[in-house]
C-alpha positions as CSV (number, residue, x, y, z in Angstrom):
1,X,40.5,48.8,64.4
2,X,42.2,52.7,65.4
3,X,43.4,54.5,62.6
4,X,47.3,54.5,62.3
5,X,49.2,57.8,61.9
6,X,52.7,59.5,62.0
7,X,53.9,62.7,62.1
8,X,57.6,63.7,60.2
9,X,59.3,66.6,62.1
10,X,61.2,69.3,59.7
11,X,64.0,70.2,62.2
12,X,65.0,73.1,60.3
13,X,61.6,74.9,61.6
14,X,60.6,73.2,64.6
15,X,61.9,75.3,67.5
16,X,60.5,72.9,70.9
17,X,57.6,75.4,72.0
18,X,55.5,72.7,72.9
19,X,52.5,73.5,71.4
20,X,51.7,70.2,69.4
21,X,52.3,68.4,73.1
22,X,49.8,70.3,74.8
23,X,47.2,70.0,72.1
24,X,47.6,66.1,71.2
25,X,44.5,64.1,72.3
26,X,46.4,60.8,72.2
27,X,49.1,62.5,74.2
28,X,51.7,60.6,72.1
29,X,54.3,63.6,71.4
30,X,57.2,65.1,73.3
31,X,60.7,66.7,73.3
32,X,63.4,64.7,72.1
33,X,65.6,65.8,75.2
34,X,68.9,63.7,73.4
35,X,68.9,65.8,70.3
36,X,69.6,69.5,69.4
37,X,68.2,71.1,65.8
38,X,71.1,73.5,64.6
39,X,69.2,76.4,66.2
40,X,69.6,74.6,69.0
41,X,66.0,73.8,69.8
42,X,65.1,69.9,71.4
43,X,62.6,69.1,68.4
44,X,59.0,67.3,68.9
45,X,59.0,63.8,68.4
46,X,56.4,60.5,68.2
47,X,57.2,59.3,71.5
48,X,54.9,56.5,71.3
49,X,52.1,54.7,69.5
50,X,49.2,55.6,68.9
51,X,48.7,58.5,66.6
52,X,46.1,58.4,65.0
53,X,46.6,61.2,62.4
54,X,44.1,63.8,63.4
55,X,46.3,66.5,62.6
56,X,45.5,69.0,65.4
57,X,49.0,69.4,65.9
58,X,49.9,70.6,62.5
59,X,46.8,73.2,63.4
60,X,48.8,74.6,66.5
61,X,52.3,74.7,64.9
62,X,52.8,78.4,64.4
63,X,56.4,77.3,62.6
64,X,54.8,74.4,60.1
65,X,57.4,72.2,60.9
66,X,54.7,69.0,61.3
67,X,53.6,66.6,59.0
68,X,50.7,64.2,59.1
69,X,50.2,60.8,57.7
70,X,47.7,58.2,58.2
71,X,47.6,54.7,57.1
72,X,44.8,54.1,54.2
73,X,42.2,52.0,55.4
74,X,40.3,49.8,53.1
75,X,37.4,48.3,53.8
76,X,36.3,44.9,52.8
77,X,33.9,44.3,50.0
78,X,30.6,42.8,52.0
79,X,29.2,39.5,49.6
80,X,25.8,39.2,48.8
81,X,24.8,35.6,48.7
């Protein structure tokens, strides 16, 4: 099972260079083309699924306006019997 992630965009620093798009091997970010930050920058956005947290985005954001989760995975115990 793939690793779930998300990424939370801080608007107030993000200015739409593009950066994070270019870099993202599950190609799962872009522009949000329908909204403006109050710079009036188009801010990066999860487009779809399948982040998977690797947080080579946040790397590449020369702003720091990216953060990275990823869902905890547990494990199951194995039984000895």
């Amino acid at each position: 099972m793939p690793v779930k992630g998300w990424i939370e965009v801080d608007e107030v620093y993000c200015k739409g260079c593009g950066l994070c798009i270019s870099v993202c091997p599950q190609d799962v970010l872009e522009l949000d083309e329908e909204r403006l930050t109050s710079k009036g920058y188009h801010p990066v956005k999860l487009a779809r699924e399948g982040c998977t947290g690797c947080a080579v985005c946040v790397l590449v954001c020369p702003d720091v306006a990216i953060s990275v989760y990823r869902e905890a995975v547990h494990k199951a115990a194995s039984m000895l019997t």
